[in-house]
N, C-alpha and C positions, 0 to 999 in steps of 0.2 A: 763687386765691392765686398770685403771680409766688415768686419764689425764695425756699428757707427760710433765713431768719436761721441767725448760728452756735448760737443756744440752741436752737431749732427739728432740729438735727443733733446735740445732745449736748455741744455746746461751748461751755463756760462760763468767760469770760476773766475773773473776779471773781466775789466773793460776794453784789454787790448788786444790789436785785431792780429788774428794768424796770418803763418806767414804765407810762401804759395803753397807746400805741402802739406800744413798744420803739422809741420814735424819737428823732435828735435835739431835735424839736420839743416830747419829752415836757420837756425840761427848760425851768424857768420864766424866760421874760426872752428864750430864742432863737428868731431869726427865721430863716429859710430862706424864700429863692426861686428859681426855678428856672424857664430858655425853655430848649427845644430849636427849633433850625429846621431844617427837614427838607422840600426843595424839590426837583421833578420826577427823575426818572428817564434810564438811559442813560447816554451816555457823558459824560465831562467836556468842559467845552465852557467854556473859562476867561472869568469873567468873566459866564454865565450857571447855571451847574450845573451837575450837583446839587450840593446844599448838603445835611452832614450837619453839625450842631454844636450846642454848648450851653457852657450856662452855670450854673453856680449859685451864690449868693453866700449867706453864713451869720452872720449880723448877731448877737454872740454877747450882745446889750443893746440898748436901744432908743434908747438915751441918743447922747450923742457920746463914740465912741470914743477921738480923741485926749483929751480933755478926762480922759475915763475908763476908762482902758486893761485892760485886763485881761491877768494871768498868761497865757503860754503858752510851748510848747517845740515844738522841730522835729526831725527825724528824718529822713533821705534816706535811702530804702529801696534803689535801685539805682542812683542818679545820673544817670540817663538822659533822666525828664522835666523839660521847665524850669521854672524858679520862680523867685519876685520876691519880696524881704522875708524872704528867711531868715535872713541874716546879721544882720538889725536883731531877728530876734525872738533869735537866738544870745546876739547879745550883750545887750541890755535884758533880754529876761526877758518882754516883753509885748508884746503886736501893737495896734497905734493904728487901723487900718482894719480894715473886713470883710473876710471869709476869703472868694475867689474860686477855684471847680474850673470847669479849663476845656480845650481843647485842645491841644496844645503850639504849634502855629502862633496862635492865638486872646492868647499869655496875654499880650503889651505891649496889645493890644488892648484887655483885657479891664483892665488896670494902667490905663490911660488913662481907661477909663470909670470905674473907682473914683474918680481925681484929680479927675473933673469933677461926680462925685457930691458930692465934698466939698466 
């Protein structure tokens, strides 16, 4: 078993109960995917490696999100890492694309591959 969950410690942020995996994925209609790439060892050597990174993106419907947006809100915990789309979920109330976690040097990167998904 990797790390315990907060309900697994005694910590219970709500009264309702998980689902069979205690996971995002338990809820019906969400997708999750997820690459790490993780390439040679040593020192950095620009433009060859290592390479430590990922991606996951969290498709909260299967359908088309602008078309079919869903509620959402946001939260800046310490202002430090960046982010894209916060101010359009602030203001609207709902996000039109999937939700992408990624590295702070990765994230227009990662904004660009969403645009081209779409």
């Amino acid at each position: 078993m990797g790390r315990p969950r907060a309900r697994d410690v005694g910590l219970v942020t709500d009264g309702l109960p998980t689902g069979e995996h205690n996971a995002i994925t338990d809820v019906p209609g969400v997708l999750v995917g997820h690459v790490t790439l993780w390439t040679s060892d040593g020192p950095l050597r620009p433009g060859e490696g290592p390479v430590r990174t990922g991606v996951t993106v969290v498709r909260p419907h299967g359908r088309n999100l602008f078309r079919e947006k869903v509620r959402a809100a946001v939260h800046t915990i310490n202002g430090f890492g960046k982010v894209c789309g916060f101010e359009e979920v602030r203001e609207l109330g709902v996000i039109e694309a999937p939700i992408a976690l990624t590295s702070t040097l990765n994230v227009g990167l990662v904004a660009d591959g969403l645009v081209q998904y779409a």
